[in-house]
C-alpha positions as CSV (number, residue, x, y, z in Angstrom):
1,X,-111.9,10.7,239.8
2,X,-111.0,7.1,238.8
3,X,-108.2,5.0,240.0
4,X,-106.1,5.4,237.3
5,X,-106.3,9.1,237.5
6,X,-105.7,8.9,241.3
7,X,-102.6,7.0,240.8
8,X,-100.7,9.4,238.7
9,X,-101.9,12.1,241.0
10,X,-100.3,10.1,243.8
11,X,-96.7,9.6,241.4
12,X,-96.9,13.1,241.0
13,X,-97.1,14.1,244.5
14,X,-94.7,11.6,245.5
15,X,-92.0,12.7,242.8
16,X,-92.4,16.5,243.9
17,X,-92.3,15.5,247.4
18,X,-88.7,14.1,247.0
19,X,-87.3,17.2,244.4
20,X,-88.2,19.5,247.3
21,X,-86.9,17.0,250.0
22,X,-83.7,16.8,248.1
23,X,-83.0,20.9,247.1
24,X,-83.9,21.3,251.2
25,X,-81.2,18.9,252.1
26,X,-79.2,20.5,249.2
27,X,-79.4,24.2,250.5
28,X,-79.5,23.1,254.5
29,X,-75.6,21.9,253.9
30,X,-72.9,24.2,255.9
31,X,-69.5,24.5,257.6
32,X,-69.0,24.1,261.0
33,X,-65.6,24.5,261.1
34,X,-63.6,27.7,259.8
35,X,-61.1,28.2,257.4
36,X,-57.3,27.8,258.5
37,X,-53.8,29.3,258.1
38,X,-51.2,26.6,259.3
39,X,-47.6,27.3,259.8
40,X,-46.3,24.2,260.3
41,X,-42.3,23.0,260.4
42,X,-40.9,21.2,257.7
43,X,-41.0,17.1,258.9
44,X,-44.0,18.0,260.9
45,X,-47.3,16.3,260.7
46,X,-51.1,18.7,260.2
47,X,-54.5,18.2,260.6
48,X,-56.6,20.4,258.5
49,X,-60.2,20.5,259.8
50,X,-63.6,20.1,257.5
51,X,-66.7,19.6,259.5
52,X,-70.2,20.0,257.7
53,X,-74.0,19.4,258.3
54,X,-76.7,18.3,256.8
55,X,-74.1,16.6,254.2
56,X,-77.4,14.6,253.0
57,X,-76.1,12.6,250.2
58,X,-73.2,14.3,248.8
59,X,-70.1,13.8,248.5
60,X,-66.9,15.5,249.6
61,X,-63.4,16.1,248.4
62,X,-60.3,17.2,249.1
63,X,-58.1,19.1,246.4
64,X,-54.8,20.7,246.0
65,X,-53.4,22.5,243.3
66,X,-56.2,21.1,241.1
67,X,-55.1,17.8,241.9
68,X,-58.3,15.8,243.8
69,X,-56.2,14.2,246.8
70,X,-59.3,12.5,248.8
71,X,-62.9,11.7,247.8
72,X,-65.2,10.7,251.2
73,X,-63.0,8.4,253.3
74,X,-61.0,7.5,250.3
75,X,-57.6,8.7,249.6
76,X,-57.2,8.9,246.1
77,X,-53.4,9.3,246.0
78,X,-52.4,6.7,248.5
79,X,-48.9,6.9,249.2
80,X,-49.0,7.3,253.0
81,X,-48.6,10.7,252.9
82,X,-52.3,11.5,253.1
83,X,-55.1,10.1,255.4
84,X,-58.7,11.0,256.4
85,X,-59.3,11.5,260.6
86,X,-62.9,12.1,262.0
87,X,-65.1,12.5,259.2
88,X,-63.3,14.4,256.3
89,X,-60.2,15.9,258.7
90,X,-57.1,15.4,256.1
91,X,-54.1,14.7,257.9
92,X,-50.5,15.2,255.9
93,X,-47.8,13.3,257.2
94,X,-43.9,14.5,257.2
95,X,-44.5,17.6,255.5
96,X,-42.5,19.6,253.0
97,X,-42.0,22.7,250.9
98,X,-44.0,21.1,248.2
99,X,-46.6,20.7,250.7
100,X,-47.3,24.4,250.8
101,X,-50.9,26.2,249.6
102,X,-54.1,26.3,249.8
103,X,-56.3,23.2,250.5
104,X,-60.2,22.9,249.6
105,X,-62.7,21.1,250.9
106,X,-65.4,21.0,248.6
107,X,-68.9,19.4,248.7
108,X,-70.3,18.3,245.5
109,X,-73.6,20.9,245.6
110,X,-74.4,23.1,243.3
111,X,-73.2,25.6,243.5
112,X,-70.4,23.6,244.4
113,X,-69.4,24.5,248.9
114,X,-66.0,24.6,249.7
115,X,-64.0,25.9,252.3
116,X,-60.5,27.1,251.7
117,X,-57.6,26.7,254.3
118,X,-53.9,27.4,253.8
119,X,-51.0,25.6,254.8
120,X,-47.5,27.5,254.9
121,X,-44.3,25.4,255.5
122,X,-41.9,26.8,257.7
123,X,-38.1,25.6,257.1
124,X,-35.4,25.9,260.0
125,X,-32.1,27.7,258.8
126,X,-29.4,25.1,257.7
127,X,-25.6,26.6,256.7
128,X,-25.2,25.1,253.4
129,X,-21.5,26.9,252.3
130,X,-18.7,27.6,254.9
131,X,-14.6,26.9,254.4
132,X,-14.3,23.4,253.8
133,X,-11.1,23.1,256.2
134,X,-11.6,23.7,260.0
135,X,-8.6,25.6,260.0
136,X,-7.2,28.5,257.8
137,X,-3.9,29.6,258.6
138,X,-2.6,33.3,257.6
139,X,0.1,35.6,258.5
140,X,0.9,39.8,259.8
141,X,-0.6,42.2,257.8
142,X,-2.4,39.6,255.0
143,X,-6.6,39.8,254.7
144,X,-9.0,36.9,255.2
145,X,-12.6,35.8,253.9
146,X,-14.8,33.8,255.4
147,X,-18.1,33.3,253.7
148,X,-21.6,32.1,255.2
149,X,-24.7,30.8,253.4
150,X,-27.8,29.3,254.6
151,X,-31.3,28.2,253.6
152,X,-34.3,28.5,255.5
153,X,-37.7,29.8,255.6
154,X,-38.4,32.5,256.4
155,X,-34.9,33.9,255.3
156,X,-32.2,33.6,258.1
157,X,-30.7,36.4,259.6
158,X,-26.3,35.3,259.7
159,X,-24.4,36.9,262.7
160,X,-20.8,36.6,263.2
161,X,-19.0,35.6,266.6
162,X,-15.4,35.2,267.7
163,X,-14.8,33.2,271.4
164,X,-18.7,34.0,272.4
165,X,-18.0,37.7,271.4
166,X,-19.8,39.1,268.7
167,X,-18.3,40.9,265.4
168,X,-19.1,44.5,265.5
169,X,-17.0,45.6,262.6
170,X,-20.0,46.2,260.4
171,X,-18.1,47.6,257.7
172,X,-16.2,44.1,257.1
173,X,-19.3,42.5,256.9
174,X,-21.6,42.5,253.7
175,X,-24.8,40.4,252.8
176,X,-26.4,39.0,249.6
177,X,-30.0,36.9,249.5
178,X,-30.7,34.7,246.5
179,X,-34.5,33.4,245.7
180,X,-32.1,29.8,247.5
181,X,-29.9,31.1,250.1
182,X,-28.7,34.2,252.0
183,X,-25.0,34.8,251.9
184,X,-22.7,36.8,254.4
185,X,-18.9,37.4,254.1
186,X,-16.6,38.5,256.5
187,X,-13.5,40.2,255.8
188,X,-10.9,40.9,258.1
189,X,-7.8,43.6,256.7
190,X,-4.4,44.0,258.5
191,X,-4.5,40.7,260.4
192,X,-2.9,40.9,263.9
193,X,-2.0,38.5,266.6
194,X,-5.1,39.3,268.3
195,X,-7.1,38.2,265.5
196,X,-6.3,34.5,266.2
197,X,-9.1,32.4,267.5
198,X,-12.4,30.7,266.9
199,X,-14.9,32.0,264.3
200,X,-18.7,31.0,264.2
201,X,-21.2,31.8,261.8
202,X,-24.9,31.6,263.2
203,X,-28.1,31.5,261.3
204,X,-31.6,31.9,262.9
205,X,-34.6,32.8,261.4
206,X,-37.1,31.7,264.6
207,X,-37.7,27.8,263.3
208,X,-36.4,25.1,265.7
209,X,-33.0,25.7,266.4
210,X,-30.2,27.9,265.1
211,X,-27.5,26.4,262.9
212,X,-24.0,27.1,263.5
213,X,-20.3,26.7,261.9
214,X,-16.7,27.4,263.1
215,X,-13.4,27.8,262.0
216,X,-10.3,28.3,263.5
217,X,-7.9,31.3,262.3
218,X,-4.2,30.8,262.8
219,X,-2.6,33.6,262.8
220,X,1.1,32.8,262.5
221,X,3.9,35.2,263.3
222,X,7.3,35.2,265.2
223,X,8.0,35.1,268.5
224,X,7.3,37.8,271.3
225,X,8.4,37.9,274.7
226,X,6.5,40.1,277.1
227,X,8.5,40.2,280.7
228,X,8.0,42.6,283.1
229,X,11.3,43.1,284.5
230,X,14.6,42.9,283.7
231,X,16.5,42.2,287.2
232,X,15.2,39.3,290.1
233,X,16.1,39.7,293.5
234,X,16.9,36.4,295.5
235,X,19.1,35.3,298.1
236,X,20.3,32.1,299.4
237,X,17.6,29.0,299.7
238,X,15.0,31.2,297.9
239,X,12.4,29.6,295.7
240,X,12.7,31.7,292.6
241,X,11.1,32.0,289.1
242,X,12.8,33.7,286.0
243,X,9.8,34.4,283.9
244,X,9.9,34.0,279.7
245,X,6.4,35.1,278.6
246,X,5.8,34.4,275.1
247,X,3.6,34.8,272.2
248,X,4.4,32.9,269.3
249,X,2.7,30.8,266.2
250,X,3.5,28.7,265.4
251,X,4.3,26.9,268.9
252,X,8.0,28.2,269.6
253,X,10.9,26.2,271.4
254,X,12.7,27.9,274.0
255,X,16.4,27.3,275.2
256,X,17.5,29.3,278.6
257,X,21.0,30.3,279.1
258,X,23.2,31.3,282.3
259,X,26.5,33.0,281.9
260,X,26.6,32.0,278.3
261,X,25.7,28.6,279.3
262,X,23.0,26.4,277.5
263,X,20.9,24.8,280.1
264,X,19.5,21.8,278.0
265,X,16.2,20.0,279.4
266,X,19.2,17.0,280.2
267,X,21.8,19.4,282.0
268,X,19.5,21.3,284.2
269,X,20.9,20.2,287.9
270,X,18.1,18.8,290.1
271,X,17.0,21.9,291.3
272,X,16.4,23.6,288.6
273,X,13.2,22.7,286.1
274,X,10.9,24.9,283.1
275,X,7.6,25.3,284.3
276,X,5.3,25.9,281.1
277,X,2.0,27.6,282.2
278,X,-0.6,29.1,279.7
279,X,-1.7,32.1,279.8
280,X,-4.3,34.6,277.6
281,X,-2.9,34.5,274.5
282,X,0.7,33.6,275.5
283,X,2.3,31.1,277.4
284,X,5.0,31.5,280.5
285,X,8.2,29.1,279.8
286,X,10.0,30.1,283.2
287,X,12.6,28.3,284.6
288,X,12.6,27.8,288.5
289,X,15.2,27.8,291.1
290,X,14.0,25.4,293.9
291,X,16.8,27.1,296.7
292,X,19.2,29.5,295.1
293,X,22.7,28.9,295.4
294,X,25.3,31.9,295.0
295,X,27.1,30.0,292.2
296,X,22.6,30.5,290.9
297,X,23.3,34.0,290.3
298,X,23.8,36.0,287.1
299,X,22.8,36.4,283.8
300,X,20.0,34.7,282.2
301,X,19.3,34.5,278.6
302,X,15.5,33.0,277.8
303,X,15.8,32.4,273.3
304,X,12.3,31.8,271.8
305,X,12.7,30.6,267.8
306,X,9.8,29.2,265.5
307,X,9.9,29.4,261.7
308,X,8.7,33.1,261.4
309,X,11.9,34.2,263.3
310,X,13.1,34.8,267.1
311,X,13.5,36.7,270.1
312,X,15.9,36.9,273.2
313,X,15.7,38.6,276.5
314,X,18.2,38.9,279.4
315,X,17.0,38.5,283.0
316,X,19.5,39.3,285.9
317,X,19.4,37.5,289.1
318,X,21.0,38.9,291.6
319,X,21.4,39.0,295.7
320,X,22.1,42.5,296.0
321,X,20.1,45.3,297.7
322,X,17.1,46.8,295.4
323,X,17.1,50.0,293.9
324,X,16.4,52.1,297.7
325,X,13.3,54.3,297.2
326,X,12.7,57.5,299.1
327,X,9.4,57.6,301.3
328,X,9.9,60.9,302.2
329,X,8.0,64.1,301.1
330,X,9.7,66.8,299.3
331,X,8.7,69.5,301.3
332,X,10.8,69.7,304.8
333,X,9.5,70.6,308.2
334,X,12.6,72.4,309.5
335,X,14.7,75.2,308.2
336,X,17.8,73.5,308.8
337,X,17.1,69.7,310.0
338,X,15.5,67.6,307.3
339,X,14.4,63.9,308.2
340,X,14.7,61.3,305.1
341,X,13.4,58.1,305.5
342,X,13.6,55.5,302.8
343,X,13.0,51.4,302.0
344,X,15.1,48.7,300.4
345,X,13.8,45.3,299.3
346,X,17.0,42.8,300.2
347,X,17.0,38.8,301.1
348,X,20.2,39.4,302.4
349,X,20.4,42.0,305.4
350,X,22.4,45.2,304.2
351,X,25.0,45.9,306.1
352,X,25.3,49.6,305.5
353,X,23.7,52.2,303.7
354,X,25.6,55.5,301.9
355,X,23.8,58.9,301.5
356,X,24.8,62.0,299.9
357,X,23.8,65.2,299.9
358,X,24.4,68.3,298.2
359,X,23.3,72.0,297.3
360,X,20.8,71.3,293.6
361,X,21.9,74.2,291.5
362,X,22.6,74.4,287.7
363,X,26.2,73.2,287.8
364,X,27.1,69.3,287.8
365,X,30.2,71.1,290.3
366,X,28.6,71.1,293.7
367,X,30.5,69.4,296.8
368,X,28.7,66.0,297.9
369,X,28.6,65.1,301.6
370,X,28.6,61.6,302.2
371,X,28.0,59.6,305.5
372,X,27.2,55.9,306.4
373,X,24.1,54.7,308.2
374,X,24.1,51.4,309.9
375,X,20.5,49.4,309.7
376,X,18.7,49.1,312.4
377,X,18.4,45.3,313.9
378,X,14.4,45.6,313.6
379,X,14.9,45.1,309.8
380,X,17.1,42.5,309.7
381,X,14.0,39.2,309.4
382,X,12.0,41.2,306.6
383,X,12.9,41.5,302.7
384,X,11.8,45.1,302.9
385,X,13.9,46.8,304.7
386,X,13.0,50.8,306.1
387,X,15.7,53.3,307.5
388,X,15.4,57.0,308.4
389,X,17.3,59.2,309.7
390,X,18.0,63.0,310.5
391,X,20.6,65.5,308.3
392,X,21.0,68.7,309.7
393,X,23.3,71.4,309.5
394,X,21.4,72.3,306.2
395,X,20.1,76.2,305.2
396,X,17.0,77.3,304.8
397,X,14.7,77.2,301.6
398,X,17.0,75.6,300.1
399,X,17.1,72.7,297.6
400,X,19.2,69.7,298.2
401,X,19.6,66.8,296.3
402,X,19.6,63.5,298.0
403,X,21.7,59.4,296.7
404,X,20.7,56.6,298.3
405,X,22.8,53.1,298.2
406,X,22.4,50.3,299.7
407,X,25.3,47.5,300.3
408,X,24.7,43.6,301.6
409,X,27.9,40.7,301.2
410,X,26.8,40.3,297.7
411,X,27.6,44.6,296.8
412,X,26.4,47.1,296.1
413,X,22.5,48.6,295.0
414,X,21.8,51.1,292.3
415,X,20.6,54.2,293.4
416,X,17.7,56.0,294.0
417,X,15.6,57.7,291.7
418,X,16.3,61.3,291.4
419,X,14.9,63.0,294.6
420,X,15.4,66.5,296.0
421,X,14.0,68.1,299.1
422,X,13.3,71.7,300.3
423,X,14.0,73.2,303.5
424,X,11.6,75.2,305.0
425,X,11.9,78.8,305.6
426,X,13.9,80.8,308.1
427,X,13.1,80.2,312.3
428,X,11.1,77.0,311.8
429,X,13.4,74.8,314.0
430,X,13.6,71.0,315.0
431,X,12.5,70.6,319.0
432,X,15.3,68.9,320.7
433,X,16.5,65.0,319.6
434,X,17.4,62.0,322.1
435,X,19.5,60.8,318.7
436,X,23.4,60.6,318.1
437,X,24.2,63.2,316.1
438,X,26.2,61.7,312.8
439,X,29.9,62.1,312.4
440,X,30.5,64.3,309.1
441,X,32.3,61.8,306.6
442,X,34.0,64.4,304.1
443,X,33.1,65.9,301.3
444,X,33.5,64.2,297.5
445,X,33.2,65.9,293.8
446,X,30.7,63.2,293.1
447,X,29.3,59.9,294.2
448,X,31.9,57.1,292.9
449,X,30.6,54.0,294.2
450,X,32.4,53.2,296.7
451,X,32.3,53.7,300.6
452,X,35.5,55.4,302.6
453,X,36.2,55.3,306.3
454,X,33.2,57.8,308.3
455,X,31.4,57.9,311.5
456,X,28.0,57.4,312.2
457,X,25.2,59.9,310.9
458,X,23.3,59.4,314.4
459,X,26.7,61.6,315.8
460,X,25.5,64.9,313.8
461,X,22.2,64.4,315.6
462,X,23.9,64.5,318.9
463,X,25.6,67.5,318.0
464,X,22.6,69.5,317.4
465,X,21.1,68.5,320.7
466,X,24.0,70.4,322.6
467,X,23.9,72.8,320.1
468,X,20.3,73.0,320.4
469,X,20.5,73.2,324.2
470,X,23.4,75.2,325.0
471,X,21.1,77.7,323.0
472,X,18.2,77.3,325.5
473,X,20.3,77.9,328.5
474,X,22.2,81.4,326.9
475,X,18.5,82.7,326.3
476,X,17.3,81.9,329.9
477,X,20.5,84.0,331.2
């Protein structure tokens, strides 16, 4: 073989030698890193990964949507948003919803080697229509709509809340989703005074934070007032209150009156002031009475006005005894002795007590018998004052009915609640009493309200001890 022949030979070899060289580079190229699925926040920065081998001498890019974004270490659309990190690692800064897809990283072989990952842009939810005005005001009985929308990604889920409680009135509450925003409206019918307060509309859907919204609900209507009772017992360098609970909207003003009087904010005597205190969904205007004086006493008159209308309430303040209530049980011991006892809540010390008793039968005809009680001195230092005391001369199984009044320097007190008691049956008798026996006072058609001349009740009890004994002494003969 000759040189020249040996040559080409040589070119031959040497151009063969690199073909092979280069399709073994060509087919050794491979992934080492995996495909991805990135859910990412919206504003967030991502690295997608590429990582390859024997790479040789090609090339590699990065696309989107058709659109080359990176070839090598060169960004192709260079606008800050993209940059290369490692070797071929594509990092997007301050994503968006534009952002979203698939990526490929490709590698100029053929057939051309890419690796597909996919980026999905996640968007916290974000109210975008509630009531312009952070207050809607309404009246009674009218209807009001409230309406909620927000964006997001995924789709946010709205809730409804009123002073951290949420709405459960599902049937008030409807829902519509767009392709751009879900929507939720709240309705509420028949408005009522309770309605009034703080409503928040909440939308989640898992991405960062949720977003919230309020707005206030007035609900306006006239006033109310809400005491408790109608009559206050005081006495003489008491501290007392005379309450005026109202619930109004909007806010009322409130004028007290005694004995017809007005007591103006500039008339009230020194001590005398309104004490405003707010309650749950009301507010106490009361007036107080640093040390009652007698000429203190009387009728009260708390007027509430706003511009929905008004409202008035009477409050009596008065020294005299309370309304006595019987402690005793209906069902006596004794055939003929019955003991009633009884309480009285007084500031002043009564200074006597009336009781009447009579037969309970159909007929409004029957005879009363009526006899004083004095109080006993352990009573005297406490408001609540307690009495008891025995009635005999009474038949058996029989039904009497029992008045109760109590009298102090300032009169006298209503009576007791109807009560009636029941004698036992016949031969169940009271052992013998170490007490007076009472004095019978007479006998009246009916209580009048008003106390005559009688003699102690502890007398009768005194009478039935030497009944009671004389008795014991014929049975011993």
């Amino acid at each position: 073989m000759n040189m020249g022949s040996r040559n080409v030979f040589s070119v031959v070899e040497v151009f063969f030698g690199l073909c092979f060289l280069f399709l073994w580079t060509a087919s050794g190229q491979q992934f080492t890193s995996s495909p991805q699925t990135v859910h990412v926040m919206e504003g967030s920065n991502v690295t997608l990964q590429c990582h390859l081998t024997n790479l040789g001498g090609m090339n590699v890019f990065w696309m989107h949507d058709g659109t080359i974004l990176t070839f090598n270490q060169l960004v192709m659309r260079n606008n800050g948003h993209y940059v290369i990190r490692g070797r071929y690692n594509l990092l997007m800064i301050n994503v968006t919803s534009h952002d979203e897809g698939e990526y490929r990283c490709q590698v100029s072989s053929s057939p051309v080697l890419e690796q597909v990952s996919t980026l999905l842009i996640t968007v916290p939810a974000e109210i975008k229509q509630f009531p312009e005005s952070p207050e809607v005001e309404t009246t009674l009985g009218e209807s009001v709509t409230f309406t909620c929308g927000a964006t997001g990604k995924p789709t946010p889920n709205i809730t409804w809340s009123t002073e951290d409680q949420h709405v459960d009135a599902e049937e008030n509450i409807t829902y519509t989703t767009t392709t751009t925003m879900t929507t939720s409206t709240l309705m509420i019918n028949g408005i009522k005074a309770q309605d009034d307060g703080i409503y928040t509309c909440t939308a989640f859907n898992g991405v960062g934070v949720a977003d919230k919204s309020s707005v206030h609900l007035k609900v306006l209507y006239p006033p109310t007032i809400h005491n408790q009772t109608a009559v206050i017992q005081t006495g003489p360098g008491q501290e007392t209150y005379l309450p005026c609970v109202v619930s109004a909207q909007p806010e009322p003003q409130v004028t007290w009156f005694h004995n017809g009087s007005r007591l103006g904010l500039r008339e009230l005597p020194q001590h005398k002031e309104i004490v405003v205190e707010s309650l749950v969904g009301a507010k106490d205007y009361r007036l107080r009475i640093k040390a009652v004086e007698d000429s203190d006493l009387g009728v009260y008159v708390c007027h509430v006005t706003n511009n929905k209308g008004e409202a008035r309430e009477e409050i009596v303040l008065t020294a005299k005894p309370g309304k006595p209530v019987i402690l005793s049980n209906g069902k006596g011991h004794f055939s003929d002795v019955y003991m009633l006892k009884w309480s009285v809540s007084s500031y002043v010390t009564p200074l006597v007590y009336s009781v009447m008793i009579r037969e309970e039968d159909n007929t409004t005809d029957g005879k009363w018998r009526e006899v004083d009680v004095k109080p006993s001195p352990e009573g005297e230092r406490s408001q609540v004052h307690k009495v008891s005391v025995s009635i005999p001369d009474l038949s058996h199984d029989t039904t009497y009915e029992v008045i109760v009044r109590a009298h102090n320097s300032y009169g006298w007190s209503d009576k007791n609640d109807h009560f009636v008691f029941t004698t036992n049956a016949a031969g169940v008798t009271a052992p013998p009493t170490t007490l007076p026996p009472p004095t019978e006072k007479g006998y009246n058609s009916a209580p009048n309200g008003s106390s005559s001349p009688a003699e102690s009740l502890s007398l009768w009890c005194c009478v039935l001890h030497v009944i009671v004994t004389a008795a014991a002494l014929l049975l011993t003969l």
